[in-house]
Each structure stands twice: as C-alpha cells, then as structure tokens.
N, C-alpha and C positions, 0 to 999 in steps of 0.2 A: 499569478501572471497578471499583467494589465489589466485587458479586456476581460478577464476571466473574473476578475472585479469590480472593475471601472464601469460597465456598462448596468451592471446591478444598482448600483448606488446612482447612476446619472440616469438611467430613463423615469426616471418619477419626478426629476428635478425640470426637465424640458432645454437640456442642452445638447445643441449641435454641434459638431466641429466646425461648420460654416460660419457660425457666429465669432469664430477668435482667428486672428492672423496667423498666415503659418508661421511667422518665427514663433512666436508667444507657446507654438504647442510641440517646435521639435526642442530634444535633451541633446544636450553636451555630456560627452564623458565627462563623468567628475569622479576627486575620491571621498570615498565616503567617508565620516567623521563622525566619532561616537563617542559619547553617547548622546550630542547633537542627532545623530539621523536616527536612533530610536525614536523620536519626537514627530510629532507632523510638521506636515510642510505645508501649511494652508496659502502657499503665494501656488501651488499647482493643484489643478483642479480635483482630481481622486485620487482617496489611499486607503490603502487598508492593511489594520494587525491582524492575520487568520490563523486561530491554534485548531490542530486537530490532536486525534490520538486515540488511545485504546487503552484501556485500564481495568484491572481485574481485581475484586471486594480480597480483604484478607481472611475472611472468615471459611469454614470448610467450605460453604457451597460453593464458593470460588466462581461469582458472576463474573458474566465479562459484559462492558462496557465499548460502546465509542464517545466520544464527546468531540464538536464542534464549537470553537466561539468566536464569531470576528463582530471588530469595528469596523466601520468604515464613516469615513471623513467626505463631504463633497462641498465643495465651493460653487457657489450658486451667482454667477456671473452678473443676472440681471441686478442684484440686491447691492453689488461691489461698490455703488456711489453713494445708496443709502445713507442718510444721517443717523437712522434712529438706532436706539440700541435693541430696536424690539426686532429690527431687518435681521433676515434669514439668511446671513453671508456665507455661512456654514450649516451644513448640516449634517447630525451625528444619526446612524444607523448601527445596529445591532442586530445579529443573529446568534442563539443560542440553539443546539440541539445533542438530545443523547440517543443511542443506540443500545435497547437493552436487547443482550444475545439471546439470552433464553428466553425471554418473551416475545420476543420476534419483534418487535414495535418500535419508532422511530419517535421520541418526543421531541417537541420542538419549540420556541416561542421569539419574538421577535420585538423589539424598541425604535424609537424616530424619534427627534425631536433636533430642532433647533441649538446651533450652540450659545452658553450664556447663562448669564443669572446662575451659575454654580447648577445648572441640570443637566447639562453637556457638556462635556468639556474635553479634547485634543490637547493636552499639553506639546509644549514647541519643544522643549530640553531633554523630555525624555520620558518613556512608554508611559503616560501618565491617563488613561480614557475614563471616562464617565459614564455611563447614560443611565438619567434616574438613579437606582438601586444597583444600575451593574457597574462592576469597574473592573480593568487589568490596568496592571500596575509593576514596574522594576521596580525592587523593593531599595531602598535607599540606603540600608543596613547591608544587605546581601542583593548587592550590583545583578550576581550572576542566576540571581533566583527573581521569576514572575509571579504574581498573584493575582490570581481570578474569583471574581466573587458575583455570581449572576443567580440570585434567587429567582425560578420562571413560576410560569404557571404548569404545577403538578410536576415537578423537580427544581431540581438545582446544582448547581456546581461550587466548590469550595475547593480549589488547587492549587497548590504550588508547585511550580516547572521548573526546575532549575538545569542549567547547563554545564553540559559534558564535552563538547565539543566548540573548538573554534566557528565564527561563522564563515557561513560560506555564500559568499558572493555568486551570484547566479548570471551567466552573459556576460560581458564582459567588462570583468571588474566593477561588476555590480549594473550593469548597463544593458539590460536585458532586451534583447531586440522581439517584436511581438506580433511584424506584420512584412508582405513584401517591400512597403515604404519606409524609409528609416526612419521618418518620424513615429512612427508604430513602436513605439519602446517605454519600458520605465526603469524606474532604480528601483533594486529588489536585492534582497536577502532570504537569504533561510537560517533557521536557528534547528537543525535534526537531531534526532536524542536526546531531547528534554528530558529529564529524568523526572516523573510525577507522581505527587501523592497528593491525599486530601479526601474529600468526603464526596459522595454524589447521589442527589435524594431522587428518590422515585416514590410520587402518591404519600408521604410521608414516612418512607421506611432509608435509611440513611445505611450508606456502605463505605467503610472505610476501604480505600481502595489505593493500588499503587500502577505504575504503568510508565508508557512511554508518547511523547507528544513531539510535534512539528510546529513552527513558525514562521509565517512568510507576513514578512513586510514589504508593500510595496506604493510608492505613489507616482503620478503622471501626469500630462495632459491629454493624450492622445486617447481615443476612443476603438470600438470594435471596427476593422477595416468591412466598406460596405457590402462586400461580398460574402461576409462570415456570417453564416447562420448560427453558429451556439461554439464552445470548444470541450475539448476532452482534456483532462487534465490529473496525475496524480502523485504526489505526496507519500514516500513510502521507507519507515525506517526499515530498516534489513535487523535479521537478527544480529550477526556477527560486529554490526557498529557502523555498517556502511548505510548510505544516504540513495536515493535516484529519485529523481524529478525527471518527466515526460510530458511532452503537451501536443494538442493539435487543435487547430482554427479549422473548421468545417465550411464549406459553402453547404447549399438547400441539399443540392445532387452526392454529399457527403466526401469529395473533395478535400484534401488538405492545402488549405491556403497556406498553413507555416505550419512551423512544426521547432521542437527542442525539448534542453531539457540540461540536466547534468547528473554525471556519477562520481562519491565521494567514498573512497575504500576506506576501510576503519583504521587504515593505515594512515589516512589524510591526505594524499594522493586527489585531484579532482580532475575531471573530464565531462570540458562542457559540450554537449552534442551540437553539430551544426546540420544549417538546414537541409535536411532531405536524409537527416539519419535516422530520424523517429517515424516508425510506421504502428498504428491502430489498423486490427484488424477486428470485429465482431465476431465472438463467437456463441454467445446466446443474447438473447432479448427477454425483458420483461414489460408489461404493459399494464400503466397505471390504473387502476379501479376511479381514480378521483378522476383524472387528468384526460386516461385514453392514450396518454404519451408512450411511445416506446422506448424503452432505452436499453441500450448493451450491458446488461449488469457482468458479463462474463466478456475479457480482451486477451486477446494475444499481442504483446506490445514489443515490437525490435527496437533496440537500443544499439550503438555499437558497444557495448558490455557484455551485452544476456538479450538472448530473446525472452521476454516473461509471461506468463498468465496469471490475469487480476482476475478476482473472482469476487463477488459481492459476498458478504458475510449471512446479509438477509436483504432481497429484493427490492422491499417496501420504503425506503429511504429517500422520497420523492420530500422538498422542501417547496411549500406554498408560499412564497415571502410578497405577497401584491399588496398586504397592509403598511409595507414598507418600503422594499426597494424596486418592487414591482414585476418579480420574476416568478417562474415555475421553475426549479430545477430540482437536479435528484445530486446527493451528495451523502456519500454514506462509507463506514467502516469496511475495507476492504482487505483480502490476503494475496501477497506476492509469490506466487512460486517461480521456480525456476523450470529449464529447461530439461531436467531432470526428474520434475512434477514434484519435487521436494521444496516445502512451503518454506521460504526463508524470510518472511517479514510480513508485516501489517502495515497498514496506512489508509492513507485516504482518496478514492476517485470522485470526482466531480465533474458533470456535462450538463449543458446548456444546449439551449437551441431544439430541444427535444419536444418539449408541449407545444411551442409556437417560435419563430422567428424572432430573435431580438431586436426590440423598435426602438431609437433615439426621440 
C-alpha cells in the first residue's frame, strides 16, 4: 500500500506534501502497461518492489524459512534542478530480512545509496534494481520468472520466483485508493503465488529450499494522511490458490482512518473490499525487548469473504531500519486460519506506528 511504503522511504529524505501542488500529487485512473509499469516511475515521488514469502530447505530436516526483500525508489524534490551528476535526485533504499522457524530469530540487514554511477539503479522498462551487491531482476530469457540476489550480513538470499497466476490489480484497476482524500492513492499491483526455489544462507550453512512468495508493486505521490499513526497490513497466499490482501490506516487512539483490501479465488474470481469492510481486531500483544513497542502479533481480521485469524509464526520480528529509511516497525512470517481455526495459508503482516508516531 502507499503509505505503508511511502512514508518509510520519505521521512529520511525531509519531504512534505506542503511543499508540492496539489494537482502534481492527485493520480488519474490510468491502465497500466506492461512490461513498461514493472519499471519505475521516477517523474512520482515513491515506489516500491516488496517480495515476501515462506520457504522450506529440501533436505530431511525440512527448515522453514520466511524471507522479506524490498526496493524502494524516492525522488528527492529539493535536488530536481540540480546540474551535477553527483545530486541525489533519486534515492535507492533496500531491506532485506529472513525468519528462521526453528531458531526463532529474525535476520535482517538493510542498503541506501544514491542512484547513479552503475551503484543504484531503478530501471524505467522493466523490474531491473540494483543497490550495491543486491539486485531483483525480470529475467529477459524467462519474462514470467524474478531473480533475487542479496548477499547480507550473516545470510543471504538466492531466488527465483516465477509466476503462476495472472496479475492482479488492486482498487481500482490498479488505482488503489489509501486515504479519506482521494488524492490518498497509488498504482499498485500484486503478483500472489510466486512459485520459489533457490538457496538461503544462515551464518554460512546454505539451504536449498522451495516455497511460495508475494509481490507488490507500488508508486505515488501522496503521503501518510496526517491523522494516521502507523497501518496494519497483510499479504497472504491461501493454501488452495487463492490470494487476500487486508489493510488498516490507524490514528494514535487506534481508529481506522481507511481501511481495504482484496480477495482472489483460485478460480480467478477477484473481490476488491470497500471502505468500512475490513475490521482488525487485537487479539494478543507482544512487546519489544529492544523497542518497548507493543504490537498485536495475534488478529482477528473480517473481510467480506472469511473472518480470519493471523497469528505470528514467532513474536520477535521487529525491523530496526533508522540506518536507512528511518523507521521501527515489525514485519514477519505469519499463518492464516480460518473461521473454522483450520490453518489455510501463510503470508506476511506488517504494522507501523507501533514504537513511535510516524514523522514527515
């Protein structure tokens, strides 16, 4: 989502909405055009590629895995008149993190830098990112297959994702509204049921591993609306082939300022939620040792589909990113049951606004 992005990658940069006109920052429906909008859009201010997923080693012990990887893209306003080639018109951001199950422990590590000179790089034509040593990439050979390659500190990731399923437009026809103002929106897609294999290192011991991953693409102009303290947000493949995306914009007193989301039957059937159909409800807390933050690692989420309950896989999945995009949040491997308490998928929840207030 947007904000669920946008405001990660823009508070380190020091941009306002007050500083850009409002036409410059509401979206027009458009249709989207591919393999052009797999590509950045560096004429809008934030975007971002975010894979998640969950992946289990082939070997007996049969580990299981989550993995986390996004870029994100931010246009840096002040620098746009700049001549030189050294000016910071763009900046490339990276997060990297895995979740190993039976160890209980969340790894993680993070990139920044400038785009330019071949060390960052946003290609415009198609999924092409850089930063440093990390890249994702549409393979040119095999259109419908991604490749990841992010050596960190004390793991790594080596994946190819390939797709199973058509994409699916998220709001409408890709035009994802994200706030009560309708400039509050961006263009967004999902890519659900990646099909994944590859390798993924921990400490230096390498697992060949296979699984299933998510992809959201999204860029904008518009920012966190100013009432929103952090959002609730999850990503979640079903076992049987189906898709559901959920969200909620929180004020301080935990308020839903918006709310959405969509559901995709394995039959290819889609149902995008409108506002006031998605409710979060808490039903456990956990609180961070580092942070002191609390957060709902356990929800009861209504959909008009299913009522569901997310449950965190392992607590501890709080994300430090202040060396780069300047947030505290928690984002970790999560299970979907039903209202039957019968586990039908995995995925990913992510919330904000939990250690402190997000600042522009």
């Amino acid at each position: 989502m947007l904000t669920r992005r946008a405001v990660l990658a823009a508070s380190t940069v020091g941009i306002t909405a007050g500083s850009i006109p409002f036409a410059t920052w509401s979206l027009s429906p458009r249709a989207l055009r591919f393999p052009r909008d797999y590509g950045a859009h560096p004429d809008l201010r934030t975007e971002w590629w975010y894979i998640t997923g969950h992946a289990s080693s082939r070997a007996s012990d049969r580990r299981e895995f989550g993995f986390q990887l996004t870029f994100f893209r931010t246009r840096v306003d002040a620098a746009q008149t700049l001549q030189s080639k050294f000016a910071a018109q763009q900046l490339i951001f990276a997060h990297a993190a895995v979740t190993d199950v039976q160890g209980k422990r969340l790894w993680h590590d993070q990139r920044i830098a400038r785009a330019g000179f071949g060390v960052a790089v946003a290609g415009t034509e198609d999924t092409n990112l850089k930063l440093k040593d990390w890249t994702l990439q549409r393979d040119t050979a095999e259109p419908s297959r991604y490749n990841a390659s992010l050596p960190a500190q004390d793991f790594a990731l080596q994946l190819q994702m390939n797709e199973t399923q058509p994409l699916l437009l998220q709001g409408h026809n890709g035009l994802s509204r994200k706030g009560p103002e309708a400039r509050q929106a961006s263009y967004y897609y999902s890519q659900p049921q990646l099909s994944t294999s590859g390798n993924i290192t921990l400490q230096g011991q390498t697992f060949d591993v296979t699984g299933k991953a998510w992809l959201d693409h999204e860029w904008s102009e518009e920012l966190l609306h100013p009432d929103a303290q952090g959002w609730d947000w999850i990503g979640m493949n079903l076992d049987d082939g189906s898709a559901l995306t959920a969200f909620q914009l929180r004020t301080a007193s935990g308020n839903a300022i918006w709310d959405g989301g969509s559901f995709r039957s394995a039959k290819g059937g889609a149902t995008i939620f409108k506002r006031g159909e998605v409710t979060f409800k808490s039903v456990r807390r956990w609180t961070s040792p580092h942070t002191q933050a609390s957060y709902p690692v356990d929800w009861e989420v209504h959909t008009p589909t299913e009522t569901y309950t997310i449950k965190a896989v392992i607590d501890n999945q709080e994300l430090d990113s202040r060396t780069s995009t300047g947030a505290v949040y928690w984002e970790g491997l999560s299970e979907l049951i039903d209202s039957r308490g019968e586990r039908v998928g995995r995925g990913y929840l992510e919330m904000t606004g939990y250690a402190a207030a997000l600042r522009l």
